[in-house]
N, C-alpha and C positions, 0 to 999 in steps of 0.2 A: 472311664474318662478318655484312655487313649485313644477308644473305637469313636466316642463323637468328635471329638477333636478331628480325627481321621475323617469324618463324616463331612466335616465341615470345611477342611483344608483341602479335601480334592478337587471338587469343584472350584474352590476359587482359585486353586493353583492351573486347573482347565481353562479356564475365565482369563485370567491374569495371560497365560500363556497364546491365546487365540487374540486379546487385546492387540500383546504384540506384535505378531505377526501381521494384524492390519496397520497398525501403524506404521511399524517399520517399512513393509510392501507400500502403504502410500508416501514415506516420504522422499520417495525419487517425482513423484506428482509434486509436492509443496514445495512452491520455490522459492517462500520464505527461508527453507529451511538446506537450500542450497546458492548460499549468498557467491555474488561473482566482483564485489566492489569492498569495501573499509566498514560503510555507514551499514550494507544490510547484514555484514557479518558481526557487528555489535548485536545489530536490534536478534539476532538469532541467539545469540547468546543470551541476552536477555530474558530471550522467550527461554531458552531451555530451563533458566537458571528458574524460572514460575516454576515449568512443567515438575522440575525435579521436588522442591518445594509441596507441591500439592502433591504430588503422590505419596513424598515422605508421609504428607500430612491423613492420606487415607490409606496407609499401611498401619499408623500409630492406629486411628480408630479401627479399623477390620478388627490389627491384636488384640485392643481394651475389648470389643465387643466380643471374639470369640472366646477371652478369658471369665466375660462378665458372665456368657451365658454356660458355661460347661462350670465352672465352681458354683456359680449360684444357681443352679437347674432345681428344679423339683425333683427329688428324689424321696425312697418309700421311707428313709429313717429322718426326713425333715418335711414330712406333711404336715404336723400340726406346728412348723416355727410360723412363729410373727413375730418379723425383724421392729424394735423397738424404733418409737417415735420420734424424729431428732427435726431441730428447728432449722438445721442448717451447720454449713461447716466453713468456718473464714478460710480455713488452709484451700480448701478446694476450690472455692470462690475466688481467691487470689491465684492460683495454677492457672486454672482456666480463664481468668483475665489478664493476667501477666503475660501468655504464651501465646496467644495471639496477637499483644503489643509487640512482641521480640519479632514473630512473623513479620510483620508489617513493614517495620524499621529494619530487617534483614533485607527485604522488598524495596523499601524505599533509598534506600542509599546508592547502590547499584544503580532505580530507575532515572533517580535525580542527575545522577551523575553523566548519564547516558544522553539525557535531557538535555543537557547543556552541551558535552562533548557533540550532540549531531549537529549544533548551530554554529560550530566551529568548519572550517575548510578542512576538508579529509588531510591525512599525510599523504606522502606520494614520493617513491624514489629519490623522485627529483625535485628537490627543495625548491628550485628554482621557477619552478613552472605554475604560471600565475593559473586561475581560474581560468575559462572556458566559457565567458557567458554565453547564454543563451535563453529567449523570451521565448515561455511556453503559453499560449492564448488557447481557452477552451469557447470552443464556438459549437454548438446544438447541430448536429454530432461530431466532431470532426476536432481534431490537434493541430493547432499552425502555430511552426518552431523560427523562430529568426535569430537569427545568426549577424548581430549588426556591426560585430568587427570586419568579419566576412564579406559583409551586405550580400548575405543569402539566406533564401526564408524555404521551409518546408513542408509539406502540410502531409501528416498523419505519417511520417519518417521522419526517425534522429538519427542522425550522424553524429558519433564521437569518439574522439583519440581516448587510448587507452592510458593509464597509468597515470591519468592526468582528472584535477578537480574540476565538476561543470557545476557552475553556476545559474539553476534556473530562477529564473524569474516569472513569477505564474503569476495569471489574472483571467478573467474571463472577459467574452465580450456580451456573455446572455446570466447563464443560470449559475449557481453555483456548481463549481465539478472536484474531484478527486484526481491529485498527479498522483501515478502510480507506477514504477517499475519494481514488480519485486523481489528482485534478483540483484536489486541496487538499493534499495533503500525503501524505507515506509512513504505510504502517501502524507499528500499533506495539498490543503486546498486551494483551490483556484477560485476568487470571488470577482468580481464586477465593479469597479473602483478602490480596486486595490492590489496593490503586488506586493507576495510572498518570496521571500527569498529560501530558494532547498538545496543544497550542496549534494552529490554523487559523485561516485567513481568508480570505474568498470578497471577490474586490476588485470584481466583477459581480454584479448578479442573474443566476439563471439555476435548471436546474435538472439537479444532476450525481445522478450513481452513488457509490452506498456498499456495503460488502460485507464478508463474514467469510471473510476470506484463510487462515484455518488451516482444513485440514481435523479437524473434528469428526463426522464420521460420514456415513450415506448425505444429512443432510438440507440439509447443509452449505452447496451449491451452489446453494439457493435461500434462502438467510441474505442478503438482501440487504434496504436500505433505499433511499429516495429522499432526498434534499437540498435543499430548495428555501433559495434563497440572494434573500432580500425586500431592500429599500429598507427604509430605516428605520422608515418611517409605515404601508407597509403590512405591517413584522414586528409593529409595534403595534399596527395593527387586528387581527391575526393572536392577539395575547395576549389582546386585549380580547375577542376572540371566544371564545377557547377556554374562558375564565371562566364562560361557561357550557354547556359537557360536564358530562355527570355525573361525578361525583365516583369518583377508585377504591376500590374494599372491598378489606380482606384477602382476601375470599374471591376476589373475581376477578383478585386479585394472585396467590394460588396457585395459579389455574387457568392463570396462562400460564406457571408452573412445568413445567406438561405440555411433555414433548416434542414436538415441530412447530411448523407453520408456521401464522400467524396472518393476516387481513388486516389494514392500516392500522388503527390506532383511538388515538383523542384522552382524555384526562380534566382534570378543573378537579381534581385533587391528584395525589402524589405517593405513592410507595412505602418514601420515607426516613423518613415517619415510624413506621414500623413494622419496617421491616429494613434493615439495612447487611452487603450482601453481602462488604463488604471487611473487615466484624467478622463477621459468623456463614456460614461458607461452608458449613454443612450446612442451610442453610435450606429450600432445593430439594429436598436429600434427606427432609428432615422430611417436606417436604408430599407429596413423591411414595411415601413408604410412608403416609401418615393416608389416600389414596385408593387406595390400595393397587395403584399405577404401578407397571409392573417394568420400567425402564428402559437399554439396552446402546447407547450410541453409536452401534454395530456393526450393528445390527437390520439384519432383510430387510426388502425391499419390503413386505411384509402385514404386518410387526408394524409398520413406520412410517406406514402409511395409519389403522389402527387406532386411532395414537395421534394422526394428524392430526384423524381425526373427533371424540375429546375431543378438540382445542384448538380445534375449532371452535364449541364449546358456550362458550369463555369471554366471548364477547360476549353470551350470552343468559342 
C-alpha cells in the first residue's frame, strides 16, 4: 500500500511543485496581483482569498481520490467481493450539499462586501482631500480625459496626484469599451448615453498601464493609455503647465471622432462645453456623416489604416 500511495504522490508532489514555480515566476507579469492604489489591493485579495479556496478544495478531492483508490484497489484476496447494493445515503447526500452551500456563503460575504465598499470613495491620508474628478470618454480607438475643474482635456494620457481619490466619470462617444487600469482597480464600462461613476487611487508615484478591455473592433488592442501617478506639487506644476496648450476647437474635437489611433496630445480646455456624450450619443455619428466617414468596427486591415491616416491630420 505504501509503494502505491508512493506511486501516486510523486508525481503530483512533481506537478504541484512545477505548478508553482510558474505561477510564482509569472506573478511579477500580473498586475492585478501587484496593486499600487486601496481599490486594486482589495480586488487582489479577493482574488487570493478564491485562489486559496479552490485549491483547498482540490487538495480535499486529490486525498478522498488517492484514499478511494489504494484501500479500495482490486487486489488477489478481494477478486471475488461484490460490494452490496445500497439505494443511497442521506448522510452523504447532505455532506456534499451542505459543503458547497458553506463554500459559497464563505465566498459571498467577503465578495458583497467588497461590492459595496468599491462604490465608496477610497480612504486616503488626508481626510480632507475631495475627489479628483475627471471625464474618461472612449472614442474608436482612442481615450479623451477632461479635467473640467482644471479646464484641461488629454487624449490617451492621465495625469494624477498621488494619495489622492479620482473620480472618473466614463461614457462613450461610439461603441461600448472597458476602463481599465490594473494596478488601480478592476475595469468597469464605458457605454454611450450614459455615465458610470469609478473611484481609484494611486498610493505611489509611478507609472502604470491603462487600456480598453472590451473588444471593439480590429483597432481595439491598441486603445491603450499611459497613467502617470505625480506627488502633489509636481501634479501641480503639471496643471500649471498644461494652461498653456492650445486650446481645443469643435473642429479638432470632431476630428478625433474619426476612427483610430491618435498619439498623446494635451489642451488648456475641454470638450464639455460643447457636448455631453452621456446626453447626445449620436454625436460621433453626426460628425462622421458631415465628413462623410463610413465607419464598421469590423473593418479590414486597409479600411483601418485609411482611417488612421485621417486621425492623424487631427493634430494639424
Amino acid at each position: 500500500m505504501v509503494n502505491l500511495l508512493g506511486k501516486f504522490l510523486k508525481p503530483m508532489i512533481l506537478f504541484g511543485a512545477l505548478m508553482s514555480v510558474f505561477m510564482l515566476g509569472g506573478c511579477s507579469q500580473l498586475a492585478v496581483l501587484d496593486p499600487k492604489g486601496p481599490v486594486a489591493a482589495q480586488q487582489r485579495d479577493l482574488i487570493m482569498l478564491s485562489i486559496v479556496f479552490m485549491l483547498f478544495i482540490i487538495a480535499v478531492v486529490f486525498v478522498l481520490f488517492i484514499l478511494i483508490i489504494v484501500k479500495y484497489r482490486e487486489r488477489p484476496e478481494n477478486m471475488k467481493y461484490e460490494p452490496p447494493q445500497m439505494d443511497g445515503s442521506k448522510f452523504l447526500e447532505i455532506v456534499w450539499t451542505v459543503i458547497p452551500v458553506i463554500i459559497v456563503i464563505a465566498l459571498s460575504i467577503p465578495t458583497v462586501q467588497a461590492i459595496y465598499a468599491l462604490e465608496e470613495i477610497p480612504e486616503s491620508e488626508h481626510a480632507d482631500k475631495k475627489p479628483l474628478v475627471i471625464h474618461a470618454t472612449s472614442v474608436d480607438w482612442k481615450w479623451i480625459f477632461s479635467y473640467p475643474e482644471e479646464n484641461i482635456e488629454t487624449v490617451n494620457q492621465l495625469f494624477i496626484p498621488e494619495d489622492r481619490p479620482i473620480e472618473f466619470r466614463l461614457t462613450s462617444a461610439d461603441t461600448m469599451a472597458s476602463f481599465w487600469i490594473p494596478q488601480l482597480g478592476g475595469q468597469k464600462y464605458a457605454m454611450s448615453e450614459m455615465e458610470m461613476k469609478l473611484y481609484l487611487q494611486a498610493d505611489e508615484p509611478g507609472v502604470y498601464e491603462g487600456r480598453n478591455a472590451n473588444f471593439t473592433g480590429e483597432g481595439f488592442t491598441k486603445q491603450r493609455f499611459k497613467v502617470y501617478a505625480q506627488k502633489e506639487g509636481e501634479f501641480a506644476d503639471w496643471v500649471k503647465e498644461s494652461k498653456a496648450a492650445p486650446k481645443l476647437t469643435e473642429e479638432q474635437y470632431e476630428k478625433l471622432m474619426f476612427p483610430g489611433h491618435t498619439e498623446p496630445m494635451k489642451f488648456s480646455s475641454t470638450h464639455l462645453g460643447f457636448v455631453d456624450h452621456a446626453k447626445d450619443p449620436e454625436y460621433a455619428l453626426r460628425v462622421r456623416e458631415k465628413y462623410g466617414i463610413e465607419y464598421n468596427s469590423h473593418s479590414s486591415k486597409s479600411e483601418e489604416k485609411e482611417k488612421n491616416d485621417t486621425g492623424d491630420e487631427i493634430g494639424n
